[in-house]
KEKE-3310 file (N, C-alpha, C; in steps of 0.2 Angstrom, whole numbers, plus 5000, padded with zeros to 4 digits):
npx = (5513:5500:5491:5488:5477:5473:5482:5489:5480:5472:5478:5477:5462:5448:5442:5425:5418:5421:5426:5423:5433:5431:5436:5423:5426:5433:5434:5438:5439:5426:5420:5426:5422:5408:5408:5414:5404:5397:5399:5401:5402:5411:5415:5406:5407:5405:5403:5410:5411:5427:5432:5419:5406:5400:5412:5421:5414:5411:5424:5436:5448:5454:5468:5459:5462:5471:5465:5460:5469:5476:5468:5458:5456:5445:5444:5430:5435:5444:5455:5465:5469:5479:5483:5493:5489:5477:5471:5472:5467:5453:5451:5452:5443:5431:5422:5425:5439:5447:5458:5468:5470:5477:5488:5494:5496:5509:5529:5531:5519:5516:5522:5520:5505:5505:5511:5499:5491:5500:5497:5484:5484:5490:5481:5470:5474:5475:5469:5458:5453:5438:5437:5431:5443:5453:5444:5448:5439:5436:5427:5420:5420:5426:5441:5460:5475:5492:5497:5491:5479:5461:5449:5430:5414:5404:5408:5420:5436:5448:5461:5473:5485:5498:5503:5514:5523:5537:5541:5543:5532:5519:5520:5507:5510)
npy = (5606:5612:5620:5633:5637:5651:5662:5665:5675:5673:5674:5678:5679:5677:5661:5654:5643:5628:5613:5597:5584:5568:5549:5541:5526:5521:5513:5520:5533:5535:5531:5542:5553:5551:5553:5566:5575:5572:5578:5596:5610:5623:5628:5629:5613:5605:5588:5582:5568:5564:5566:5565:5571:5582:5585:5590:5598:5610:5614:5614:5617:5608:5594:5580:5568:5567:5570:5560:5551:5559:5567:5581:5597:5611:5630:5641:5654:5648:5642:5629:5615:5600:5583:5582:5597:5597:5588:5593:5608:5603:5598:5611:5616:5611:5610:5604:5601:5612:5617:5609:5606:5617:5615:5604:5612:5616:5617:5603:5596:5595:5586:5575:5575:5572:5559:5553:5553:5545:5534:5532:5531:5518:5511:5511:5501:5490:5474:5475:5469:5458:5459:5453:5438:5442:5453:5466:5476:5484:5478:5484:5481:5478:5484:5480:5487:5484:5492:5500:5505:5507:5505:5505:5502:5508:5517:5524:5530:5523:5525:5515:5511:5498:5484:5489:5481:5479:5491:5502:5510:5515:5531:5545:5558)
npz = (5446:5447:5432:5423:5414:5407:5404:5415:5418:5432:5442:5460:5458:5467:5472:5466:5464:5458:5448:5449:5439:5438:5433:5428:5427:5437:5452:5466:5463:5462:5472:5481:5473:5480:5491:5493:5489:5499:5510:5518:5513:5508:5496:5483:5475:5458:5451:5438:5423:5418:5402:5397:5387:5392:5400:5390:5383:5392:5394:5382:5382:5388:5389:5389:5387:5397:5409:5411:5416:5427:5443:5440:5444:5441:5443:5444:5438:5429:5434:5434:5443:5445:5449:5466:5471:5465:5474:5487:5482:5482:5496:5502:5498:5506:5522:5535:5531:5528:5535:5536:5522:5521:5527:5519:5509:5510:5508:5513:5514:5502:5497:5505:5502:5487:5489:5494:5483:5471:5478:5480:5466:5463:5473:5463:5450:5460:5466:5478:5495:5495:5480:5467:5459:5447:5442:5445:5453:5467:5479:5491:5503:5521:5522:5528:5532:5535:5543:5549:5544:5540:5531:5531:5526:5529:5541:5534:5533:5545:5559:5566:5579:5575:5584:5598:5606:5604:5607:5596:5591:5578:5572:5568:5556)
capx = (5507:5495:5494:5486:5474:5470:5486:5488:5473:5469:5482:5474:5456:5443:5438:5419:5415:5425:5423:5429:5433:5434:5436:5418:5424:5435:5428:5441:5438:5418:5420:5429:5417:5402:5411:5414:5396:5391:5405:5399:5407:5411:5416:5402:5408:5401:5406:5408:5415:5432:5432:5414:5405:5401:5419:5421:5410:5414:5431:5437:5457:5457:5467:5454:5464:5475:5461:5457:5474:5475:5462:5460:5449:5445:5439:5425:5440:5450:5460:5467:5473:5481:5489:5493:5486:5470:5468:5471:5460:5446:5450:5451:5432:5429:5423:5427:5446:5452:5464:5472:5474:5483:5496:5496:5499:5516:5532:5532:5514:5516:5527:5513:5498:5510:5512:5492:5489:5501:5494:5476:5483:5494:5475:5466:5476:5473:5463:5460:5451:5434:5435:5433:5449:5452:5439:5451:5437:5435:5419:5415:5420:5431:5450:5465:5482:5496:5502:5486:5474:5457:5442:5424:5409:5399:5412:5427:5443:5452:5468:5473:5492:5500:5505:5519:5526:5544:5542:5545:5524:5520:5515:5505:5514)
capy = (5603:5615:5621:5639:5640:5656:5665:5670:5680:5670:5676:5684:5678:5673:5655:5652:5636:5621:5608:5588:5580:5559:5544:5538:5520:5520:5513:5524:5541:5536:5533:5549:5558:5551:5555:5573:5576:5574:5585:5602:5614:5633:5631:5622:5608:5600:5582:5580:5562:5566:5565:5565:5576:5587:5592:5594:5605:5616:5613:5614:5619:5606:5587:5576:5560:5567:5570:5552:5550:5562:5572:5588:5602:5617:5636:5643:5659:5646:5641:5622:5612:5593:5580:5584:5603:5597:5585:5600:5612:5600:5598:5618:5617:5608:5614:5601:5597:5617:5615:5600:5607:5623:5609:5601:5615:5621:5610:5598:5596:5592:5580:5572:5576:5568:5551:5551:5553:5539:5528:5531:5529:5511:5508:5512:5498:5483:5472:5473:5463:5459:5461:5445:5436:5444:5458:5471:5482:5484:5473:5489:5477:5481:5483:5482:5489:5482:5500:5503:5512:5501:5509:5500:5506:5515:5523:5530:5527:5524:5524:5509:5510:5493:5483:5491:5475:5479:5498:5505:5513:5518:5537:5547:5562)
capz = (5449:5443:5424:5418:5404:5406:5402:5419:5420:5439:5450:5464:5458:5471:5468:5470:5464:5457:5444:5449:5433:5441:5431:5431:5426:5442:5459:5470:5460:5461:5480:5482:5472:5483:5497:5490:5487:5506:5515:5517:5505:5507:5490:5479:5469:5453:5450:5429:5422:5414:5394:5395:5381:5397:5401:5382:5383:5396:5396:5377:5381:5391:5387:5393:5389:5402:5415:5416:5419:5435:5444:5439:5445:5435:5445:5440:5433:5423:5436:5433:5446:5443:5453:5473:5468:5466:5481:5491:5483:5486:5503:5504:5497:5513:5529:5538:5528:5524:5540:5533:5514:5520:5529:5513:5502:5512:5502:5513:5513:5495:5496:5509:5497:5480:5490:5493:5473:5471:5485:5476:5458:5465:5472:5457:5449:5461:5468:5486:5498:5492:5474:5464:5457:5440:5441:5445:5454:5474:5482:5495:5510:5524:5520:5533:5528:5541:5544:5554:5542:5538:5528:5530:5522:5534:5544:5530:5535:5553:5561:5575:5577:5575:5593:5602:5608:5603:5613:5594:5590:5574:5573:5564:5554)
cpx = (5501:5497:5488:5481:5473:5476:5488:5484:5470:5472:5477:5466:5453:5442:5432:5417:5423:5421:5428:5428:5436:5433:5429:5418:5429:5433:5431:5438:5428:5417:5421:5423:5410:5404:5410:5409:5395:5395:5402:5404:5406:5415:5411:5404:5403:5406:5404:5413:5421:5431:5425:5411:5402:5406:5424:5420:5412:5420:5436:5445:5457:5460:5464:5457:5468:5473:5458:5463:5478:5468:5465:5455:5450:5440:5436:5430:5445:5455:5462:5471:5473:5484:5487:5488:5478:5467:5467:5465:5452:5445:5450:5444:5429:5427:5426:5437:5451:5459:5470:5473:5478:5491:5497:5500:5505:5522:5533:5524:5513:5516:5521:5507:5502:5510:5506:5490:5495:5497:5488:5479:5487:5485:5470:5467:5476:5468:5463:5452:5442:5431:5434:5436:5446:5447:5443:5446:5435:5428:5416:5416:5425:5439:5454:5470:5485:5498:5496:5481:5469:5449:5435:5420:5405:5402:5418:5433:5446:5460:5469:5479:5495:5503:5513:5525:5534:5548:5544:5535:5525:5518:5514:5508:5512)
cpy = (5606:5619:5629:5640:5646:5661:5669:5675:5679:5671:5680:5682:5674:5666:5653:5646:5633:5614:5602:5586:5570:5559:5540:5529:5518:5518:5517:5530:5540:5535:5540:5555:5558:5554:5563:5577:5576:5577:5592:5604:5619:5633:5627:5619:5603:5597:5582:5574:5567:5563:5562:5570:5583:5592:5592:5598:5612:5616:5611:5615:5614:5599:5582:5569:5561:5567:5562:5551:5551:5567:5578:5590:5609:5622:5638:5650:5655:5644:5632:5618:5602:5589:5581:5591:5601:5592:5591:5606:5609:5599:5605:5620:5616:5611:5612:5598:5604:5617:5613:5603:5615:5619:5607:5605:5620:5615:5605:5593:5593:5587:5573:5569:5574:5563:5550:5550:5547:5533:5527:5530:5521:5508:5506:5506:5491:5480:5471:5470:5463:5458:5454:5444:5438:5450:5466:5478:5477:5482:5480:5487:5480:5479:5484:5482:5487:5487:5503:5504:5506:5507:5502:5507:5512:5518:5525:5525:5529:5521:5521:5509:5503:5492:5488:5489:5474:5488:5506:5505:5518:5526:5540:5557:5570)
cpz = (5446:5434:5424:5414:5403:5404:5408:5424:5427:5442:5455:5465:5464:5469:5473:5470:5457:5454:5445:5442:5437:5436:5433:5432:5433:5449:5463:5467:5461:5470:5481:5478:5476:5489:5497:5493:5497:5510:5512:5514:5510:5503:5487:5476:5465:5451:5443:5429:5416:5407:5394:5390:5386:5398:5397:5382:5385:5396:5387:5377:5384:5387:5390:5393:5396:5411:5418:5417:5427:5438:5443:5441:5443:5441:5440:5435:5429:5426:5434:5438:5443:5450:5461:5473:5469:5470:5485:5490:5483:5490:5507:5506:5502:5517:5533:5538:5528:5529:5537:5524:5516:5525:5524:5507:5505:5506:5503:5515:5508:5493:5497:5502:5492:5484:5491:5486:5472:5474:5480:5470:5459:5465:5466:5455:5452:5464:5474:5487:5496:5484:5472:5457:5449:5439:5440:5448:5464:5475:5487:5500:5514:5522:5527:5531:5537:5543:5547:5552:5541:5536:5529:5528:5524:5537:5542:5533:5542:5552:5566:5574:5579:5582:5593:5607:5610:5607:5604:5591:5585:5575:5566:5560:5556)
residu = (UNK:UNK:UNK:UNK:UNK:UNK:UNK:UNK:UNK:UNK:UNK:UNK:UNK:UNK:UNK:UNK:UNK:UNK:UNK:UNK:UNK:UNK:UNK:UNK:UNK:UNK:UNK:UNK:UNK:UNK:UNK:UNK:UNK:UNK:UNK:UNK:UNK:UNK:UNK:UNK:UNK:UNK:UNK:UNK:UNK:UNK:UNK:UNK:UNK:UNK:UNK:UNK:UNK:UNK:UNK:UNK:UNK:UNK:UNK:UNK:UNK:UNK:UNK:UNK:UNK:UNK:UNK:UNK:UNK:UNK:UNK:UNK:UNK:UNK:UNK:UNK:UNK:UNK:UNK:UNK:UNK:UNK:UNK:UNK:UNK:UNK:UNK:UNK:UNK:UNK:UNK:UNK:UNK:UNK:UNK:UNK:UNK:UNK:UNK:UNK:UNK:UNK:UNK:UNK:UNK:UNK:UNK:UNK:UNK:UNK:UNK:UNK:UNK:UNK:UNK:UNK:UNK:UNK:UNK:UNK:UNK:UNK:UNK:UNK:UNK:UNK:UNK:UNK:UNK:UNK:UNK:UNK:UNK:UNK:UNK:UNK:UNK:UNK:UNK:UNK:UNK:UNK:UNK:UNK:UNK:UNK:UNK:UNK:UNK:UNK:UNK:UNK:UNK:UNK:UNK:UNK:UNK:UNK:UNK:UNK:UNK:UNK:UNK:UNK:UNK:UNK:UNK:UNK:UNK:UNK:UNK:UNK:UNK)
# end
């Protein structure tokens, strides 16, 4: 899940600050970055568009065709995380999330955090409600998943558990 460029050299290192590499041409990875941006930090994060001439720049070992392929977030000591790894370390960055990324980052955590990065790269890829036919990009309207979970625009995303009618109620993990 995470890769190294520094030969090592980061074990033990403090991390102060964090670079998000998104997919600017993504509308989940540009929500998620908006989103990002307005949760307090007690790590700073700076949002750069992945294989832009930016996180060339700064970022010259890295494979950049590979970062628009998953997110990746680079520490300010070289650290690199990819995948499940670097959900977590930007919910660590969090004030409000670091709870919740040190549950994610035990190994069944992982597991958890690996089907969320699925689920977002499955969304990535379709059209959900709102979009228009053939666009292939989300409208920003309310969505409702049968499994309870429902995002609208101004208030993120909630959790309603589906009826109970049968005495078997979904829960929440």
């Amino acid at each position: 899940m995470t890769a190294d460029t520094t030969g090592g050299r980061t074990a033990g290192v403090a991390v102060r600050g964090l670079t998000v590499l998104y997919d600017a041409q993504c509308s989940l990875c540009t929500f998620l970055r908006d989103w990002l941006v307005r949760q307090p930090q007690l790590v700073p994060m700076e949002m750069v568009p992945a294989g832009s001439d930016e996180a060339r720049r700064r970022f010259p070992g890295l494979d950049h065709a590979a970062t628009l392929d998953e997110i990746t977030v680079v520490g300010d000591a070289g650290q690199v995380y990819r995948g499940g790894a670097a959900w977590i370390v930007t919910l660590w960055a969090l004030r409000e999330h670091r709870g919740l990324a040190h549950r994610l980052g035990t190994p069944s955590g992982a597991l958890l955090a690996k089907g969320a990065v699925l689920a977002a790269a499955k969304w990535g890829g379709t059209q959900w409600g709102g979009a228009q036919q053939g666009d292939g990009k989300w409208g920003g309207r309310a969505y409702r998943r049968g499994d309870g979970w429902s995002y609208h625009p101004s208030r993120g995303w909630t959790y309603k558990p589906p009826g109970c009618a049968d005495g078997s109620c979904a829960t929440l993990p």
